[in-house]
TITIZA-775853 format. One record per residue: residue in three letters; x, y, z of N, C-alpha, C in turn. Coordinates in nm, 2 decimals. Example, Ala and Ser with C-alpha at 12.3 -4.5 7.8 and 13.67 -1.06 7.14 Angstrom:
R   r    n.X    n.Y    n.Z   ca.X   ca.Y   ca.Z    c.X    c.Y    c.Z
R ala   1.32  -0.57   0.78   1.23  -0.45   0.78   1.32  -0.33   0.78
R ser   1.28  -0.22   0.71   1.37  -0.11   0.71   1.29   0.00   0.79
END
This chain:
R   r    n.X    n.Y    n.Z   ca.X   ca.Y   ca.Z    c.X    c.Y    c.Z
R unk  -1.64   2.11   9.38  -1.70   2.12   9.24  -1.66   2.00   9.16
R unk  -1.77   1.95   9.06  -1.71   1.78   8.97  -1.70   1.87   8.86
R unk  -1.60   1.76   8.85  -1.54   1.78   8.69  -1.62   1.75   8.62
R unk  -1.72   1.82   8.58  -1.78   1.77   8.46  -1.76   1.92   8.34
R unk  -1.79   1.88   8.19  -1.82   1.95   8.11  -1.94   1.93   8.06
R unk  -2.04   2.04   7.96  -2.07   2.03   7.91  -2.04   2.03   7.75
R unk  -2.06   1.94   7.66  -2.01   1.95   7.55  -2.15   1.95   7.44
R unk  -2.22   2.01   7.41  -2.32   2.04   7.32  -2.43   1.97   7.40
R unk  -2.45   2.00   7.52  -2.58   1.92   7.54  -2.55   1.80   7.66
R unk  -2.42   1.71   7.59  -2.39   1.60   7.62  -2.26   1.60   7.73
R unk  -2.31   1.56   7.89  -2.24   1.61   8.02  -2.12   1.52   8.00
R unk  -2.00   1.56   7.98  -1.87   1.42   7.99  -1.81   1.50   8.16
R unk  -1.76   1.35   8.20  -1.67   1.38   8.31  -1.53   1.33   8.30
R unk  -1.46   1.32   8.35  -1.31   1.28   8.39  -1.31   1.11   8.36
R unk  -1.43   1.09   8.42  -1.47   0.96   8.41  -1.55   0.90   8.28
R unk  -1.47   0.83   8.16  -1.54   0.78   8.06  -1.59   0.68   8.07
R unk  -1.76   0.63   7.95  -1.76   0.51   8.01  -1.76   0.44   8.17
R unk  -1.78   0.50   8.27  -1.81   0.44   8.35  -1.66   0.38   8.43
R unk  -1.55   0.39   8.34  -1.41   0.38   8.43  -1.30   0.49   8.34
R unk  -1.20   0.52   8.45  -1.11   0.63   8.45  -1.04   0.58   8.26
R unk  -1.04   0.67   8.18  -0.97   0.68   8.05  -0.81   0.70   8.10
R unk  -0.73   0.59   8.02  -0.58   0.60   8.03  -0.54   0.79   7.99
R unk  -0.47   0.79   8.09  -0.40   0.92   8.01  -0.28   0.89   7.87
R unk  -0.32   0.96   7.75  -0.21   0.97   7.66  -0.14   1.03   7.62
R unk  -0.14   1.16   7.71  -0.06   1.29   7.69  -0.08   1.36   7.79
R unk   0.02   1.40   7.84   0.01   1.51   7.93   0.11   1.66   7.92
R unk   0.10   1.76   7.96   0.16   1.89   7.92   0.14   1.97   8.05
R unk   0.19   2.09   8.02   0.25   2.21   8.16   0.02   2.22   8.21
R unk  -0.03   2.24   8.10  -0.21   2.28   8.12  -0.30   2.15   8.12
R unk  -0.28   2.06   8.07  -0.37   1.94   8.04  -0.35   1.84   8.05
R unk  -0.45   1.74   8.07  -0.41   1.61   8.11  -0.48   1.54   7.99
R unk  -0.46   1.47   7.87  -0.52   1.35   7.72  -0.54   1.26   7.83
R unk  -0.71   1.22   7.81  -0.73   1.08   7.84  -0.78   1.06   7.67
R unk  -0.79   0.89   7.69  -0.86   0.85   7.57  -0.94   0.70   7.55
R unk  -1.04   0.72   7.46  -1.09   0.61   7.42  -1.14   0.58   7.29
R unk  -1.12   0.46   7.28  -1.12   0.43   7.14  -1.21   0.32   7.12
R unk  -1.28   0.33   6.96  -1.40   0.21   6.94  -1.33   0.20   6.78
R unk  -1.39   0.08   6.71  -1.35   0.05   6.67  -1.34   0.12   6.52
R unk  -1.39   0.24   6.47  -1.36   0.31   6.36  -1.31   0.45   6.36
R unk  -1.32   0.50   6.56  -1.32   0.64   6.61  -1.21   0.62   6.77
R unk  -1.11   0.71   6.76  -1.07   0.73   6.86  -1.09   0.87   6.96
R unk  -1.13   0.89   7.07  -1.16   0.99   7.11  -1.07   1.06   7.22
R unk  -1.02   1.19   7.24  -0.96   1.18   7.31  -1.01   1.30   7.34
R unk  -1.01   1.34   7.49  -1.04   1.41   7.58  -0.97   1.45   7.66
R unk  -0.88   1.64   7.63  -0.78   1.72   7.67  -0.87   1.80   7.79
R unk  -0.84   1.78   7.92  -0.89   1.85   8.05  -0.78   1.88   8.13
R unk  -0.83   2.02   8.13  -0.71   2.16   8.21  -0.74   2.11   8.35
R unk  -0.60   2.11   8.37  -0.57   2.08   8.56  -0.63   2.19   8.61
R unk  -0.67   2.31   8.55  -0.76   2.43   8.64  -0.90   2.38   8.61
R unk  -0.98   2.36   8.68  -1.09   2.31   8.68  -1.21   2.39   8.63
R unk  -1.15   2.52   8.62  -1.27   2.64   8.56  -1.23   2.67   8.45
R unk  -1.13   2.59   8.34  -1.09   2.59   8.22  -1.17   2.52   8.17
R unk  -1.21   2.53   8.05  -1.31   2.45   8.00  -1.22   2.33   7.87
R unk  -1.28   2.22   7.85  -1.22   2.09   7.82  -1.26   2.10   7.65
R unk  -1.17   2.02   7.57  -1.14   2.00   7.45  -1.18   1.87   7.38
R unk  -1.27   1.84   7.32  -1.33   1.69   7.27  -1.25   1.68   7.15
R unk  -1.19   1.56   7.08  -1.15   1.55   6.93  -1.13   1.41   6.91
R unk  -1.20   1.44   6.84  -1.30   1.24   6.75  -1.20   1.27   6.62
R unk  -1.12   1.15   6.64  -1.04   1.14   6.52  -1.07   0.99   6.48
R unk  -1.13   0.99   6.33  -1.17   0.92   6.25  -1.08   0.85   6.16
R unk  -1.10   0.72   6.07  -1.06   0.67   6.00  -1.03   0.73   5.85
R unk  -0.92   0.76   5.83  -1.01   0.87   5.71  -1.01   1.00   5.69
R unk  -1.05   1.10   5.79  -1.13   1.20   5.83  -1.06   1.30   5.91
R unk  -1.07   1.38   5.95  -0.95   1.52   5.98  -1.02   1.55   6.14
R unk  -0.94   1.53   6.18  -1.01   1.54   6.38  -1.09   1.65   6.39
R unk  -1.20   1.61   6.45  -1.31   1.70   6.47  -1.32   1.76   6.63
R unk  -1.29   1.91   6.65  -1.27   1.91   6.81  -1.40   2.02   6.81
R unk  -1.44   2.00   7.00  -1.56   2.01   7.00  -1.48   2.15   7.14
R unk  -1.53   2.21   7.15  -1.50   2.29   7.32  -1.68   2.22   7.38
R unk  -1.59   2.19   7.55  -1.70   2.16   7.63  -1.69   2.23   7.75
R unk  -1.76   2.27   7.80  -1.78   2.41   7.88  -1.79   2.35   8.01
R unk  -1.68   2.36   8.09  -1.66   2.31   8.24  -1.74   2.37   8.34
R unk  -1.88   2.30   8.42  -1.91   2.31   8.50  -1.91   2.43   8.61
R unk  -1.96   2.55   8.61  -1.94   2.62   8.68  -1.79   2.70   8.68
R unk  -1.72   2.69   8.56  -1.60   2.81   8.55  -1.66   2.90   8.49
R unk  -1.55   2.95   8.41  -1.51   3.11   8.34  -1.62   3.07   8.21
R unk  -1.62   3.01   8.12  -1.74   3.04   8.06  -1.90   3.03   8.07
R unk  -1.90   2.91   8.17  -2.00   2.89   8.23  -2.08   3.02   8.30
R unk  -2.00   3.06   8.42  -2.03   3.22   8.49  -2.06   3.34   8.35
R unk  -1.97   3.29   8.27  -2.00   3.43   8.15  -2.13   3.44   8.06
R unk  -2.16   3.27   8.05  -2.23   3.31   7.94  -2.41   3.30   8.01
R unk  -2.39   3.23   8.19  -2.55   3.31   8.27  -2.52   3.43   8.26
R unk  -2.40   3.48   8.29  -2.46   3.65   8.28  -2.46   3.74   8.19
R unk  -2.45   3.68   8.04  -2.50   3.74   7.90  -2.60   3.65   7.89
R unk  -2.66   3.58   7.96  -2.81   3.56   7.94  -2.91   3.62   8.04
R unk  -2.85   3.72   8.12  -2.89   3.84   8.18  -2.93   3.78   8.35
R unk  -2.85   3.68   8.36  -2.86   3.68   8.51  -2.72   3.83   8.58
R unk  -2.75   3.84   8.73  -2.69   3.97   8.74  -2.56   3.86   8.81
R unk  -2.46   3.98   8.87  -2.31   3.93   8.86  -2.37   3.81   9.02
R unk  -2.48   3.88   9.11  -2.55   3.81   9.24  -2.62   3.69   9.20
R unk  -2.66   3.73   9.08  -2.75   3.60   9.04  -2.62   3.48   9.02
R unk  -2.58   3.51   8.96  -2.45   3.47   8.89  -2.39   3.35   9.02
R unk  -2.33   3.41   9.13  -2.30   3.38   9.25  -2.37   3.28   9.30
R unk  -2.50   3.31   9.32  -2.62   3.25   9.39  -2.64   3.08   9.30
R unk  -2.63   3.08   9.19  -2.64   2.97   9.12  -2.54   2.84   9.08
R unk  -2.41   2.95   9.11  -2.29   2.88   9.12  -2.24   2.80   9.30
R unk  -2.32   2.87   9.37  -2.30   2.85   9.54  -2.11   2.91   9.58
R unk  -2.12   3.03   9.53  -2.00   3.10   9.52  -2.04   3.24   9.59
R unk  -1.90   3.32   9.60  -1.90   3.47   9.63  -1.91   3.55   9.53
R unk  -2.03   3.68   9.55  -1.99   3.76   9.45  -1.87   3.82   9.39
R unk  -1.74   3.81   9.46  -1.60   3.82   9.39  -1.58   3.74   9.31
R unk  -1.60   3.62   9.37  -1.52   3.53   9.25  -1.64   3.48   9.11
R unk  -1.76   3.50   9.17  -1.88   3.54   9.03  -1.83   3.62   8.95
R unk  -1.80   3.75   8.98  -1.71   3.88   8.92  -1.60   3.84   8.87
R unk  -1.49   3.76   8.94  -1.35   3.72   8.82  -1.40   3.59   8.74
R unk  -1.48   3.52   8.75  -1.52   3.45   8.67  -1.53   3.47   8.55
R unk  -1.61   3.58   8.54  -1.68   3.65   8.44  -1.61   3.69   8.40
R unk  -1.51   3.78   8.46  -1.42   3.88   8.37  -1.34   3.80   8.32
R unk  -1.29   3.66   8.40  -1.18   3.56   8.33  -1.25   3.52   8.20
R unk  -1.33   3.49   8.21  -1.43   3.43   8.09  -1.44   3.53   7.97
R unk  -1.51   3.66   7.96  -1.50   3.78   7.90  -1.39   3.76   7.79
R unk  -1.22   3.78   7.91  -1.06   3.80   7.89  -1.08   3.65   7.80
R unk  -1.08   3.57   7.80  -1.05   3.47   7.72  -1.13   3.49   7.57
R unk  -1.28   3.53   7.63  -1.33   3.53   7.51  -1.28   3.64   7.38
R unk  -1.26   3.72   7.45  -1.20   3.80   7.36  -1.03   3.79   7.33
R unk  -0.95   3.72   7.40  -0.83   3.68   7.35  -0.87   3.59   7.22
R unk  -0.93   3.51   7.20  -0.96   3.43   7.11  -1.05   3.49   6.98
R unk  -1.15   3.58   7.03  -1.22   3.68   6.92  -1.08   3.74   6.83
R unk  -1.00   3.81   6.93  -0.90   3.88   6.88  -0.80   3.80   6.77
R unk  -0.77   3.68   6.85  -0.66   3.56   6.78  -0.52   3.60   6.86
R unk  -0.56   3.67   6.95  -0.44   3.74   7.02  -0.43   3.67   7.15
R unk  -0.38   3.55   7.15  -0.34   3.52   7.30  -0.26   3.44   7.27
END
């Protein structure tokens, strides 16, 4: 599976721009790459688990960092939110080119997050 995310529409991968982003931070879950132009730096937080979904934040001149969530390619929110748009847990599977188990923990991993975060409780 590629690393890609969706971020509103707009597919980012690992790969910015057309070559690898320096890393600027790294931690125990994520790896900061970054790029920068000349009024906006951007930096782009992606979880070494590949079905975590990735972090956008455009920090401006000025202006208070704007972070975006981008929805990783075939993980836990991806699987969750075809099957709250009523594909079944098989459909689910079938689209991902996966097993119906791990369509099933997808989903529920996705669900579990989503509601740790509804709650504020994680």
């Amino acid at each position: 599976m590629s690393r890609r995310y969706d971020c509103d529409g707009e597919i980012v991968g690992v790969v910015v721009d057309g070559k690898r982003a320096p890393v600027v931070r790294r931690d125990q879950m994520t790896d900061g790459f970054a790029r920068s132009k000349t009024e906006e730096a951007v930096e782009y937080a992606i979880p070494r688990d590949r079905l975590l979904d990735a972090t956008v934040i455009r920090h401006s001149v000025g202006g208070s960092p704007d972070r975006r969530l981008c929805i990783a390619e075939g993980g836990y929110t991806d699987a969750l939110q075809r099957f709250l748009r009523g594909a079944s847990v098989g459909d689910v599977a079938k689209q991902l080119v996966i097993d119906e188990d791990d369509a099933r923990k997808r989903i529920g991993v996705g669900l579990a997050r989503l509601r740790c975060r509804y709650d504020d409780d994680c």
